[in-house]
C-alpha positions as CSV (number, residue, x, y, z in Angstrom):
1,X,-7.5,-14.8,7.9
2,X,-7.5,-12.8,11.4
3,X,-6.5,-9.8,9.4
4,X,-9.5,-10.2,6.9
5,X,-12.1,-10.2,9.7
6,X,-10.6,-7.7,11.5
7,X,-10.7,-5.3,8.5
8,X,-14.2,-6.7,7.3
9,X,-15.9,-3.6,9.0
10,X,-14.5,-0.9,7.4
11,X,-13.9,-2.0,4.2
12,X,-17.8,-2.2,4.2
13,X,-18.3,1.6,5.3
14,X,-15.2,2.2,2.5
15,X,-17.4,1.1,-0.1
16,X,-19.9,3.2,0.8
17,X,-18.2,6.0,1.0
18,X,-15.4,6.5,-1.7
19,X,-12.6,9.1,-0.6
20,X,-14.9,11.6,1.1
21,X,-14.3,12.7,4.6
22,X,-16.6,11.8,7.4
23,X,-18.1,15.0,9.1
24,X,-18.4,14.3,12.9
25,X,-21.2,13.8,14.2
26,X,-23.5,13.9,17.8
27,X,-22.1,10.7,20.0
28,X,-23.5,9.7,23.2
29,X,-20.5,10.4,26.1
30,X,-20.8,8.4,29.5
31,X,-18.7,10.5,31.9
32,X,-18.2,9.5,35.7
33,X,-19.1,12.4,38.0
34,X,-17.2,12.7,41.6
35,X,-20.1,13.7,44.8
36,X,-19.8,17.8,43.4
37,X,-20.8,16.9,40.2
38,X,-17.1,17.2,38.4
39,X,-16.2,15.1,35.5
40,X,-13.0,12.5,36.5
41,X,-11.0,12.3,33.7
42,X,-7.6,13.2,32.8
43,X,-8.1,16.1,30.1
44,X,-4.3,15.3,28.8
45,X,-5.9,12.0,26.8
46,X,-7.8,15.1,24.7
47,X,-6.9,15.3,21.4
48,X,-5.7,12.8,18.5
49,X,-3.7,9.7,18.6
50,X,-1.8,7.4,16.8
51,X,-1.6,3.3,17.3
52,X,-1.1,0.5,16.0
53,X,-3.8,-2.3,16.2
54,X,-1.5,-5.4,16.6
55,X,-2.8,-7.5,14.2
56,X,0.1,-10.9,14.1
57,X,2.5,-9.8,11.4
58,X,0.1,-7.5,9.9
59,X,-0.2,-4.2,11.8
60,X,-3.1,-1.7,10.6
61,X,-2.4,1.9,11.7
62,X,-4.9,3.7,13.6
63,X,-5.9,7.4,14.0
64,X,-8.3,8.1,16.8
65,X,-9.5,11.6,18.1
66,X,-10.6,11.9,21.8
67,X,-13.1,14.9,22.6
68,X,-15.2,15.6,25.6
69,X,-18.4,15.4,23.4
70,X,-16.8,12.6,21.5
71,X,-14.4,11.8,18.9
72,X,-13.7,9.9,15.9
73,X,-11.7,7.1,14.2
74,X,-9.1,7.6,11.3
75,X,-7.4,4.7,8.9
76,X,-5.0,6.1,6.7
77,X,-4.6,2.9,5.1
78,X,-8.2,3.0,4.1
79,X,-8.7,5.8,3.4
80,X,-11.3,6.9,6.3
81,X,-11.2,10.2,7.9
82,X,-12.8,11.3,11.0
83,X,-15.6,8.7,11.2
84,X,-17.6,9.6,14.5
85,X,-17.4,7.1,17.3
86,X,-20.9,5.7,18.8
87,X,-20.4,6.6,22.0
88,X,-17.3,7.3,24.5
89,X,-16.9,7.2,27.7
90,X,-13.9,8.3,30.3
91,X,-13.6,7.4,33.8
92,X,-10.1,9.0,35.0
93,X,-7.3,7.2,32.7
94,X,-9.3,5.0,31.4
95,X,-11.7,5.1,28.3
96,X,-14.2,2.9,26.3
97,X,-15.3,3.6,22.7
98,X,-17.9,2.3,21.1
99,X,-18.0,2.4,17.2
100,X,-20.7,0.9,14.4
101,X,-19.2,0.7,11.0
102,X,-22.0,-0.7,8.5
103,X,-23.1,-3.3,11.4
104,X,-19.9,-4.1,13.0
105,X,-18.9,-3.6,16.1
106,X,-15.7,-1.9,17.1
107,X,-15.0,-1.3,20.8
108,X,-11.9,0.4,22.1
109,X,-10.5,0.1,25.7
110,X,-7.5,1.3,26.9
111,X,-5.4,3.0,29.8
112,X,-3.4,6.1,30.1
113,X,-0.6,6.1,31.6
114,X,0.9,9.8,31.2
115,X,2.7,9.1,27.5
116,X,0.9,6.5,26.4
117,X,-3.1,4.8,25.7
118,X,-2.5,1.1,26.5
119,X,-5.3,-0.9,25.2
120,X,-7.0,-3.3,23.0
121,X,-9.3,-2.9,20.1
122,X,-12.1,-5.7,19.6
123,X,-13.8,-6.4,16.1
124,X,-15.5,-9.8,14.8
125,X,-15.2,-11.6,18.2
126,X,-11.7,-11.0,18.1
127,X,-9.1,-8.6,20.0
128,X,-6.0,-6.8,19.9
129,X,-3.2,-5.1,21.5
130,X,-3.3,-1.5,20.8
131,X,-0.5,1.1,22.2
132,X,-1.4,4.8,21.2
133,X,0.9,7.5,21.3
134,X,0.1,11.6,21.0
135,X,-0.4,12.4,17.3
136,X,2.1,13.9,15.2
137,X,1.0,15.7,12.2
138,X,3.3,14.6,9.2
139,X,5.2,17.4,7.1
140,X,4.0,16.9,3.6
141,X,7.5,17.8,1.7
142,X,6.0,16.9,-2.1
143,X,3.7,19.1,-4.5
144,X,-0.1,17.7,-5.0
145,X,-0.3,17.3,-8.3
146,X,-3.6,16.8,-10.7
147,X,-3.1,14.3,-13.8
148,X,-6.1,14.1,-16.3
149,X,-6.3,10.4,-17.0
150,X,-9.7,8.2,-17.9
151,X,-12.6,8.6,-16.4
152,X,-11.1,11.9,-14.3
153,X,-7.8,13.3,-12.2
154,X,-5.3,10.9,-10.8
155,X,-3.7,13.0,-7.9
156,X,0.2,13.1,-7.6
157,X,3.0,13.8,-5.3
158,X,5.7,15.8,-7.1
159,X,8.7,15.4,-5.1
160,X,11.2,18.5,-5.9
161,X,14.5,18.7,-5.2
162,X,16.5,22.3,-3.8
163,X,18.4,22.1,-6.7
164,X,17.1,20.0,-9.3
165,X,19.0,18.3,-12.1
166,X,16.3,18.2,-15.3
167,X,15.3,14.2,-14.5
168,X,11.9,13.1,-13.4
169,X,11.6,9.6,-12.1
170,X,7.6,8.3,-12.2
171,X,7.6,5.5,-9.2
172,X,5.1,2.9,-9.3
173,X,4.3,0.8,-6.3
174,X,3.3,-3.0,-6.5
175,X,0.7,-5.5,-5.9
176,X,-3.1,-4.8,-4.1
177,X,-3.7,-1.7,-2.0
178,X,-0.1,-0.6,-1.9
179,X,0.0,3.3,-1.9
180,X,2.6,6.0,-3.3
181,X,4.8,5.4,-0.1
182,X,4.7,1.5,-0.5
183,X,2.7,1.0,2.1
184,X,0.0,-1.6,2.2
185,X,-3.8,-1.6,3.5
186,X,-3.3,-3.6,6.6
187,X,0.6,-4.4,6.4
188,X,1.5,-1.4,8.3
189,X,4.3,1.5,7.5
190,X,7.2,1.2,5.9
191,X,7.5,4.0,3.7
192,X,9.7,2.2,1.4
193,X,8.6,4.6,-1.8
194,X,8.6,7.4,0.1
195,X,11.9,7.1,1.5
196,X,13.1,6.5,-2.3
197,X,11.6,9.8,-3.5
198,X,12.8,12.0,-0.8
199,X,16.5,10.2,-1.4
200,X,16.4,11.2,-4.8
201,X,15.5,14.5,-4.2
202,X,18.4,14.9,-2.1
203,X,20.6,14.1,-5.0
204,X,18.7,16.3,-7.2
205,X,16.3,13.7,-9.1
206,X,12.7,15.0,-9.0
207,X,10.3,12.3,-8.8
208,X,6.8,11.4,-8.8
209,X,4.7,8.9,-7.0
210,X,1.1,8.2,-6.3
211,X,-1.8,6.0,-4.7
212,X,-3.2,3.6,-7.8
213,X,-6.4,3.9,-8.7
214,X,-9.0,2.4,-6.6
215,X,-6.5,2.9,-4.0
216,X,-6.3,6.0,-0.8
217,X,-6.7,9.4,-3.1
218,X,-7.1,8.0,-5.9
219,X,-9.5,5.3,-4.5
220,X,-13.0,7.8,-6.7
221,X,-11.3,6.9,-10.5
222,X,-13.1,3.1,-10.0
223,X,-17.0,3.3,-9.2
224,X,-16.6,-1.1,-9.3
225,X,-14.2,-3.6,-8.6
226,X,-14.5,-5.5,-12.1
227,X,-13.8,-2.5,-14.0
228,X,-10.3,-2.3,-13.3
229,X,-7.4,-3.5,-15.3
230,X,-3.6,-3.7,-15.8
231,X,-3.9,-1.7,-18.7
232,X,-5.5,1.0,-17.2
233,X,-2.5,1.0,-14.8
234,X,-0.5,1.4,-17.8
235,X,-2.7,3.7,-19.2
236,X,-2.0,6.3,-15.9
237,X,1.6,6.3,-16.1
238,X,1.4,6.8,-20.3
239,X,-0.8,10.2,-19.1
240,X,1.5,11.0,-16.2
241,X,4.4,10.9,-18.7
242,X,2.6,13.0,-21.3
243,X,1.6,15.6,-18.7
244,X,5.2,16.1,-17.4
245,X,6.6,16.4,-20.7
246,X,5.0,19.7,-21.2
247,X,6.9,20.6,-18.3
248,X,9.6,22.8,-18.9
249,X,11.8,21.9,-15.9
250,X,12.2,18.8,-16.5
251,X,14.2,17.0,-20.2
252,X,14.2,13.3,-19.4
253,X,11.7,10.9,-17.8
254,X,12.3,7.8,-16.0
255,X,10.6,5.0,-14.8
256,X,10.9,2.7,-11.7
257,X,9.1,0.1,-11.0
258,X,8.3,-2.0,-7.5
259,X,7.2,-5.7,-7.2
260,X,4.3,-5.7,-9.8
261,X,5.1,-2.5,-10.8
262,X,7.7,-3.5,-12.2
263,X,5.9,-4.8,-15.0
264,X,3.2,-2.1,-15.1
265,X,6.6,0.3,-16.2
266,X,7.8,-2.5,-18.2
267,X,5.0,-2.0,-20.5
268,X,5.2,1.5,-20.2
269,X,8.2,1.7,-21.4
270,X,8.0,0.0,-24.7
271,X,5.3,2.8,-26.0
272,X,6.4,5.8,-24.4
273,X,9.9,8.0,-24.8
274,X,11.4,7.7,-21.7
275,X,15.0,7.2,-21.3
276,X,15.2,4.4,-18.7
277,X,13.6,1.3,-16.7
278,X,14.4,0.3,-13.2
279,X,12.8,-3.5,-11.8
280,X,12.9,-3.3,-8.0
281,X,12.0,-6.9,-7.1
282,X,10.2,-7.4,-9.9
283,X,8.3,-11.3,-10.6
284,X,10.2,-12.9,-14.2
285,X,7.4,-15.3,-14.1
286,X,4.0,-15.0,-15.3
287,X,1.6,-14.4,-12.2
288,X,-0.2,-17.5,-12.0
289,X,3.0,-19.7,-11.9
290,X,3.7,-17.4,-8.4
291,X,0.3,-17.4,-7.3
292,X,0.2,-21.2,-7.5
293,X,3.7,-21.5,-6.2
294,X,2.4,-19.5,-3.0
295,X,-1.0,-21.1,-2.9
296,X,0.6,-24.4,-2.6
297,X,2.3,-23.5,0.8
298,X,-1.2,-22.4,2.0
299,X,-4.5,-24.2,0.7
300,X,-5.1,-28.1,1.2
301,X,-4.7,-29.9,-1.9
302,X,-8.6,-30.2,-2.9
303,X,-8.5,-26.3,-2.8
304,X,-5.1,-26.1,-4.4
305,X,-6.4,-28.2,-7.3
306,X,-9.7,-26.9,-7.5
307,X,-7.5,-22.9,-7.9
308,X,-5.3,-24.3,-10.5
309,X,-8.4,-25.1,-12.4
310,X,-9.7,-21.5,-12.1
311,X,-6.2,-20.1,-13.1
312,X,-6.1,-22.1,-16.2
313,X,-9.5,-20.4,-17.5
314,X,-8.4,-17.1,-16.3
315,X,-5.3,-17.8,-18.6
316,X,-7.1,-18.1,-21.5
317,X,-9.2,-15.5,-21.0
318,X,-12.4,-16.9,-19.4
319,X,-14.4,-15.9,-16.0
320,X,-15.2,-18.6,-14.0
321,X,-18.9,-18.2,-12.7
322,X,-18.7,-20.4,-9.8
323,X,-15.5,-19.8,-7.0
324,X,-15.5,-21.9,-3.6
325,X,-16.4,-19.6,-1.0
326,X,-12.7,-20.5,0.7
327,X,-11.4,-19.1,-2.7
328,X,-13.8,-16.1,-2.7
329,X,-11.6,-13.7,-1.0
330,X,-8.6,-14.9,-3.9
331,X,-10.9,-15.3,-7.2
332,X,-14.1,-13.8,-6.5
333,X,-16.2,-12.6,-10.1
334,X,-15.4,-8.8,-9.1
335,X,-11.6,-9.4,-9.4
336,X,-11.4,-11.5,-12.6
337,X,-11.1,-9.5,-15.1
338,X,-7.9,-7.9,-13.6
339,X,-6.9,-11.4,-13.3
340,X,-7.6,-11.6,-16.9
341,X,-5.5,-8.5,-17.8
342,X,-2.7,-9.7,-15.6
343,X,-2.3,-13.1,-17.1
344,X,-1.4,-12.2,-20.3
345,X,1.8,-10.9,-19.8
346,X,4.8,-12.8,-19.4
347,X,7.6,-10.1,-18.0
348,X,10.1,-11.8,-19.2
349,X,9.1,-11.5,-22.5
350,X,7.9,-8.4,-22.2
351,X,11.3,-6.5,-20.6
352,X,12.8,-7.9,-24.1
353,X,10.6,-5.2,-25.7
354,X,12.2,-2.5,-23.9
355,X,14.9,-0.6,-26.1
356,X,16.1,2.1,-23.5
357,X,18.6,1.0,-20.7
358,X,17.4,-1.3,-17.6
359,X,18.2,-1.8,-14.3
360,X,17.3,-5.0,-12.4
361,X,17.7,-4.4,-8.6
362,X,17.0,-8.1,-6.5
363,X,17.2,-8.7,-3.0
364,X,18.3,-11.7,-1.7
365,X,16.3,-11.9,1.9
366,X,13.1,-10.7,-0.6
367,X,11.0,-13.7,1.1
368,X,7.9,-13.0,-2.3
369,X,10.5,-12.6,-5.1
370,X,13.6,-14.8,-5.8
371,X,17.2,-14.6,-7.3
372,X,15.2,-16.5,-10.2
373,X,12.8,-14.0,-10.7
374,X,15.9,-11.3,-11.9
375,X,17.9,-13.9,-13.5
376,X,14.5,-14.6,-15.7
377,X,14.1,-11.1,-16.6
378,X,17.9,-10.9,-17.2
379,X,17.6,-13.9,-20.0
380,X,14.7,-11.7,-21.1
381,X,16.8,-8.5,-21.9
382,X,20.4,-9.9,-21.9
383,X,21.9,-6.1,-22.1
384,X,19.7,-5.0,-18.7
385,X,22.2,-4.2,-15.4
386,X,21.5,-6.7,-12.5
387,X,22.3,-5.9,-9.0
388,X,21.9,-8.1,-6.0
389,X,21.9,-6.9,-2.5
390,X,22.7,-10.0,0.2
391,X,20.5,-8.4,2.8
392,X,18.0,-6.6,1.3
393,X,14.2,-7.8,1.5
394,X,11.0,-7.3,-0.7
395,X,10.3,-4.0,0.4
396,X,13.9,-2.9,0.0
397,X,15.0,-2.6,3.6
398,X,18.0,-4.3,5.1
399,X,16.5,-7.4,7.1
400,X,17.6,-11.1,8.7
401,X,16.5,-14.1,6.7
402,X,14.4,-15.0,9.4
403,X,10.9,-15.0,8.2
404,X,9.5,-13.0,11.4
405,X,12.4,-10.8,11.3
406,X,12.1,-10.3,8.1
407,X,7.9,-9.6,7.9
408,X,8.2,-7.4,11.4
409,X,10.3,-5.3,8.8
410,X,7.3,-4.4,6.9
411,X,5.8,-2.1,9.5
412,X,8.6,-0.7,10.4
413,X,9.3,2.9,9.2
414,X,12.2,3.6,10.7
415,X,14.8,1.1,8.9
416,X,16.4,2.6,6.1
417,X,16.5,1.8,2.6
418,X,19.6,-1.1,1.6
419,X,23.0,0.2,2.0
420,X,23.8,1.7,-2.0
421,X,20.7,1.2,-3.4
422,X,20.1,4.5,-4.0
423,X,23.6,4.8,-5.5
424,X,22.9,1.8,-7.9
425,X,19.4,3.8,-9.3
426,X,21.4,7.1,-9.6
427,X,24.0,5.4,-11.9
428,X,21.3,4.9,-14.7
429,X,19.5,7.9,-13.7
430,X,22.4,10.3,-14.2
């Protein structure tokens, strides 16, 4: 709940302004003069920087630009660049920024301290921590890529190899704002995908991978919530395969897919030529048995029973008009008819339909998907490949069983992918 409010304010703006940049604009600075008139600040805390606001277990990555005539906030997560701050004000090593997103408030204090900005960042009557360090501009190794799909151009990153080998693997990401590196809208960096992609170019595989629809880049191809479906999901990676085909450097397509994605490429799969399927930590249970299963854990039992009831009219196809506002955020009207999509498919009937080889990759510290899950989907397709890795988690990193461990894990970009993981998706790749 603390990382919904804190995010409340600029999801508003978001909405308001799709994926288009934010030109700066005129801010009021407060500077502190010495008795000659000269402006005390330290003019090394010019320029942009990069923090984390310390959200408990749920990190959100900050961008923020400091200018003498002011400067201006960035979340890569969201999808907002350069948005101007109110006002700013230095005095020596310290600084206070002011910010109005759409009504709410943002103010950011903090320290220097010769390396770092030391701070807090206040939202929604509560604060954070938040530790900025100078800015380092990351080295995009992929090609941007434009694939026509409905309703307009879903952009890509082609990751190339030096020396590639004729494959192209199309990655899907899972569940809710996750983008093309597998990161998630307020769950920090982990750069799961990302680290995938670059580990199969290293071993020649060309890939692709890409922020969903309604998501970062891609965040234009849905003008309203309620229009968006699994199908259309589908739908993206059927066009992304068609458009690669005509390709001539590449002969055989293959598709990977992570957490939920795993049954987005599922279905893919069973209607498109491709020539394999990978599940990373992919659900074997249809969603509302999980949802409920994780609901339970969470929601007192009024709310638990009144979110079963909802469930059982999204599964047969019907909206419910009337959600509890604690259930809003979960089942709101907007969101329903993705619901709707989603229910339908059971994944472990589903991966039955697939006739090319697949490969079911499970974790066993995965703390959202179980050993179940994969042994489901194994019944479903009895000639798939399953691999378990003892120490692997949900977003494929090596990690302690420990459920703090184990989440701090998910904002951290510097852990590695699980020790022959990559081998294991190269097998049925090659």
């Amino acid at each position: 709940m603390k990382k919904l409010l804190v995010l409340m304010g600029i999801t508003a703006v978001l909405a308001g302004c799709g994926d288009k940049e934010q030109q700066l604009k005129p801010v009021t600075t407060e500077q502190q003069n010495n008795e000659e008139g000269h402006v005390l600040m330290n003019e090394k805390m010019l320029g942009k920087w990069q923090g984390e606001i310390e959200i408990p277990q749920m990190p959100l990555e900050i961008i923020i630009n400091l200018q003498k005539g002011g400067g201006s906030i960035t979340v890569p997560a969201q999808n907002l660049t350069d948005f101007p701050f109110e006002s700013v004000q230095y005095k020596g090593e310290e600084i206070k920024i002011l910010i109005n997103l759409a009504g709410s408030v943002i103010k950011i204090a903090g320290k220097f301290d010769g390396e770092y900005i030391n701070g807090t960042f206040a939202q929604n009557g509560q604060t954070f921590p938040v530790k900025f360090k100078a800015y380092e501009e990351e080295v995009i190794t992929y090609e941007k890529v434009q694939v026509p799909v409905e309703g307009g151009i879903l952009k890509v990153a082609l990751q190339m190899p030096e020396q590639p080998t004729g494959e192209l693997v199309i990655i899907q990401a899972g569940s809710g704002p996750t983008n093309k590196d597998g990161n998630t809208v307020g769950g920090g960096r982990n750069n799961s995908l990302k680290m995938l992609a670059e580990g199969l170019a290293e071993k020649g595989i060309a890939s692709v991978r890409f922020d969903k629809r309604g998501i970062g880049e891609n965040m234009a191809l849905i003008a309203k919530e309620e229009d968006l479906t699994i199908d259309q999901l589908v739908g993206d990676v059927s066009d992304i395969i068609t458009f690669f085909k005509q390709d001539k450097r590449f002969q055989e397509v293959h598709l990977i897919g992570h957490s939920e994605g795993a049954l987005i490429m599922t279905l893919a799969a069973q209607n498109n030529n491709v020539k394999s399927l990978t599940s990373l930590a992919g659900t074997g249970r249809r969603a509302n048995v999980r949802l409920e299963e994780q609901l339970k854990k969470q929601l007192p039992p009024n709310l638990m029973q009144q979110s079963q009831q909802i469930l059982e009219k999204l599964l047969i196809g019907e909206r419910v008009k009337t959600v509890p506002v604690e259930l809003q955020s979960l089942f709101r009207p907007s969101v329903q008819p993705y619901f709707i999509s989603w229910l339908k498919y059971d994944p472990k009937e589903e991966i039955g339909k697939v006739q090319v080889p697949v490969l079911i990759v499970q974790g066993r510290n995965d703390i959202q998907v179980t050993v179940e899950d994969a042994e489901l989907l194994k019944a479903g397709n009895s000639v798939a490949k399953i691999v378990y890795f003892d120490e692997m988690n949900h977003i494929l990193k090596e990690t302690s069983s420990n459920f703090e461990q184990n989440l701090a894990s998910y904002s951290n970009p510097e852990l590695p992918l699980a020790n022959g993981l990559l081998d294991e998706i190269i097998k049925i790749i090659q």
